[in-house]
C-alpha positions in Angstrom: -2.7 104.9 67.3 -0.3 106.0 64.5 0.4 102.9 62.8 -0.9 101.5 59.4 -0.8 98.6 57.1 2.3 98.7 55.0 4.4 101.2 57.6 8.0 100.1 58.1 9.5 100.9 61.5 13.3 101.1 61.1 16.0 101.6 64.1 19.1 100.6 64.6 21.2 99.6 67.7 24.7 98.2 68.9 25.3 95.8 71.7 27.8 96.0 73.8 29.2 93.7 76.6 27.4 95.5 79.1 23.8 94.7 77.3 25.1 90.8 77.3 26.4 91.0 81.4 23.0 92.7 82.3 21.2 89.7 79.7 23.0 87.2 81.1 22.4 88.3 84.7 18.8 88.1 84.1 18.1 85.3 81.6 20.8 82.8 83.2 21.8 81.8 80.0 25.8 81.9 80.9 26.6 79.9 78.1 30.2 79.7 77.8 30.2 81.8 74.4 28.1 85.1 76.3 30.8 84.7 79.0 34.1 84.2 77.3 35.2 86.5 74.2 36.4 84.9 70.9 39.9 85.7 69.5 38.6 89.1 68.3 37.5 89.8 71.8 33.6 89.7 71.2 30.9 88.2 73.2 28.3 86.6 71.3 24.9 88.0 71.9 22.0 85.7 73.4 19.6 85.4 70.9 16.8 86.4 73.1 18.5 89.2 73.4 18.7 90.1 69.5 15.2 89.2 69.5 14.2 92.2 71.8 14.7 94.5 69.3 11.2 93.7 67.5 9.7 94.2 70.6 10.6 98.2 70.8 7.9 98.5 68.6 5.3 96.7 70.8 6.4 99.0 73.4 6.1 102.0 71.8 2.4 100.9 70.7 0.9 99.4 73.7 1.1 95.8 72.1 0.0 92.9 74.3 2.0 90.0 72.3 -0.1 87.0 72.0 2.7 85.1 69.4 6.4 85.4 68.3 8.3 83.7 66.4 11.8 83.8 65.7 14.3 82.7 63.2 17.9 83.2 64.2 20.3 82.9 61.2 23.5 83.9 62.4 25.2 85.0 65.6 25.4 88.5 66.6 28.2 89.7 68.5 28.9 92.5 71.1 30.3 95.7 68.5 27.5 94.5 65.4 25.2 96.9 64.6 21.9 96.1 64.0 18.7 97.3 61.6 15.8 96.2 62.8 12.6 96.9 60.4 9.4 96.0 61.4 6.5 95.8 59.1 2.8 96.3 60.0 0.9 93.6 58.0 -2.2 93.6 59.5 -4.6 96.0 62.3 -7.7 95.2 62.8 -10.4 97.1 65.5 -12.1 94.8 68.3 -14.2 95.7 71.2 -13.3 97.0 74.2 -11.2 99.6 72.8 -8.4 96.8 71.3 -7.0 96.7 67.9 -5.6 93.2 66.5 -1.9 93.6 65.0 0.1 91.2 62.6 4.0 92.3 62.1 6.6 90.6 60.4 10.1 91.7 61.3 13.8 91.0 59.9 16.9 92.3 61.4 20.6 92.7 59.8 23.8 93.5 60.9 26.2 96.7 60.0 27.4 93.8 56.4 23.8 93.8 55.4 23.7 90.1 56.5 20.7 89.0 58.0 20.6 87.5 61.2 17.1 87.6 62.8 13.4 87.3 60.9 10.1 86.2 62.0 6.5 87.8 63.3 4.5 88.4 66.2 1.0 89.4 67.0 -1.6 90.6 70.0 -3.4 93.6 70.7 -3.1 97.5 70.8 -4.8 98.1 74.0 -6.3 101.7 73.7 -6.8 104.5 76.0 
């Protein structure tokens, strides 16, 4: 395991309309604003959906989530750009080759507005 109290995991992605047909397809949350575009031709993004980006980092790590929690502060929209940054508050080894984890997480569109915060924590299984 790489990560350490204090590291910052940064990455950014866009979501497209694609990313909210494939979501939408899967989730069944058709509401009428992921189906029909503004007058600026967006969709707006499910929020479960925003709230997969903190979870790259669980998959990248072998994290079994045990919590989340979310806090969605303002819509994101098919064409935003997002920062995700994810920061590693607390590891701590247990048996059977497991390590505790504690993250705290905020994300931010391309206007540097934030739109997404909250934590989550579970285990790093181990090899």
């Amino acid at each position: 395991m790489n990560l350490k109290v204090g590291d910052i995991i940064s990455f950014k992605r866009m979501f497209t309309k694609e990313d909210v047909e494939m979501f939408t397809k899967v989730s069944w949350d058709e509401g009428d604003h992921h189906i029909h575009p503004d007058e600026q031709g967006r969709l707006v993004i499910q929020g479960l959906l925003t709230a997969t980006l903190p979870t790259k980092i669980g998959g990248e790590n072998n994290v079994l989530a045990r919590t989340m929690n979310f806090e969605f502060l303002r819509p994101v929209f098919t064409g935003d750009t997002i920062l995700c940054e994810v920061r590693i508050e607390e590891l701590e080894p247990k048996e059977n080759n497991r390590t505790s984890i504690m993250a705290t997480f905020q994300c931010t569109n391309q206007n540097e507005k934030q739109v997404l915060r909250g934590n989550f924590a579970g285990v790093i299984l181990s090899n």
